[in-house]
Phi, psi and omega in degrees: 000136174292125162258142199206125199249125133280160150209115164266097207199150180274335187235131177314313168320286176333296154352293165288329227261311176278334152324318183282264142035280210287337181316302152326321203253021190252300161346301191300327193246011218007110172230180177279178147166146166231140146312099147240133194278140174231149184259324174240138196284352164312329203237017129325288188324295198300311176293339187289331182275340155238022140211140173317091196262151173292312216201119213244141152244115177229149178267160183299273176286117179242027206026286193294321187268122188279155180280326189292329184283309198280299195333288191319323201270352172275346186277283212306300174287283240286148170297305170238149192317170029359092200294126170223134157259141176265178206202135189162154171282325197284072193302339189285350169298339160338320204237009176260334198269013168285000197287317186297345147088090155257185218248281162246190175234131174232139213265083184264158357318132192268154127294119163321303213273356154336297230277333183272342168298345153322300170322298177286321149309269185351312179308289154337279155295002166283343199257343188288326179266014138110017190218042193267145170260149186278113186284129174229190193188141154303150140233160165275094171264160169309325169265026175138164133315135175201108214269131181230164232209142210280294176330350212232006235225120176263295182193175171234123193243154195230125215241108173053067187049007182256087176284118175268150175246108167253108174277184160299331215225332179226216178210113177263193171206148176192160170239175212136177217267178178234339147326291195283355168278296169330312170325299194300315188256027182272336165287345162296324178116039160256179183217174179224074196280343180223160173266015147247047178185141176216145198224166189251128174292330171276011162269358168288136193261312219190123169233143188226102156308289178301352152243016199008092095203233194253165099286100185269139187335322173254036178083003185258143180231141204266086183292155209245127188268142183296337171294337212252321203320314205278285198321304160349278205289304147329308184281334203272319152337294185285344193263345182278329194294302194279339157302318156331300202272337179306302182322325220236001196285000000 
């Protein structure tokens, strides 16, 4: 599913800056998403009745048309709820807009990193509702580019300079380093339990500590290095502790 974004703002540099801002961090995360920019909050309204925005950044002073009148009349059209941040020069408007339950405030001047802890709370309860998208990533394989959706990755076992990417359905191959791929995938929930193997912890069937080693969901089994055990067991602790609690919420 497409996250589909607006901003409404009068001066173009805003435009850019959160345009760019979010391209980056959405890119960063490979997600699907479209922009779309409005100068006026008239032609916002009019795009709200045939589309669904996740998330409105709308300014405040939009000179005939007020931001806080559009908030409301966009609350009335969207079809499904819509997380809106204002945008403004004005902080004291801050404390008028609360009847409209908007989602957050920005100041301007903005800060990127304002604008992406915006982002990660917004993320956040988006996916919490029940709209989280299946995250992927490129690999460079020996046959081409190839988009593999994170979820579907059992492990990468790494053989005479060669990492096969083993999936539920296929086996790619690529070469690289097999550290620096662990870099990459390690904010996914992978572990590095061998210095020939990166594994998906939620692809564990069965870990047996006192033989060190796995079970991956398809039966294959992984070992585990006495330099790696502890750590292993630590990090495979915690992701469960918090899946637990993702789970019990």
């Amino acid at each position: 599913m497409t996250i589909k974004i607006a901003i409404c703002d009068d001066e173009k540099l805003i435009h850019k800056q959160l345009g760019n801002a979010i391209s980056m961090y959405m890119s960063s995360r490979n997600l699907d998403y479209d922009i779309f920019y409005f100068s006026q909050g008239i032609d916002l309204l009019e795009i709200c009745n045939q589309i669904d925005f996740a998330f409105i950044f709308l300014d405040i002073d939009l000179g005939h048309y007020n931001g806080v009148d559009i908030a409301k009349s966009i609350r009335q059209r969207q079809h499904k709820p819509v997380n809106i941040v204002f945008v403004t020069n004005f902080p004291e408007y801050q404390t008028k807009v609360i009847s409209i339950h908007i989602f957050d405030y920005l100041i301007k001047p903005i800060q990127n990193t304002q604008i992406y802890n915006v982002l990660d709370d917004l993320m956040f309860w988006y996916n919490k509702e029940g709209k989280k998208q299946k995250e992927r990533i490129v690999f460079k394989t020996i046959n081409g580019l190839v988009t593999i959706y994170i979820e579907e990755i059992l492990y990468f076992e790494y053989n005479s300079r060669r990492i096969d990417i083993v999936t539920k359905e296929h086996t790619y191959h690529m070469y690289g380093k097999i550290k620096d791929l662990y870099k990459e995938m390690e904010k996914y929930n992978f572990a590095f339990p061998h210095a020939a193997y990166i594994i998906n912890m939620r692809e564990i069937k069965q870990y047996f500590k006192t033989e060190n080693k796995l079970i991956m969901t398809n039966n294959e089994e992984i070992p585990i290095s006495q330099l790696r055990s502890k750590e292993l067991k630590k990090k495979y602790v915690n992701f469960i502790s918090k899946l637990w609690g993702e789970n019990n919420r």
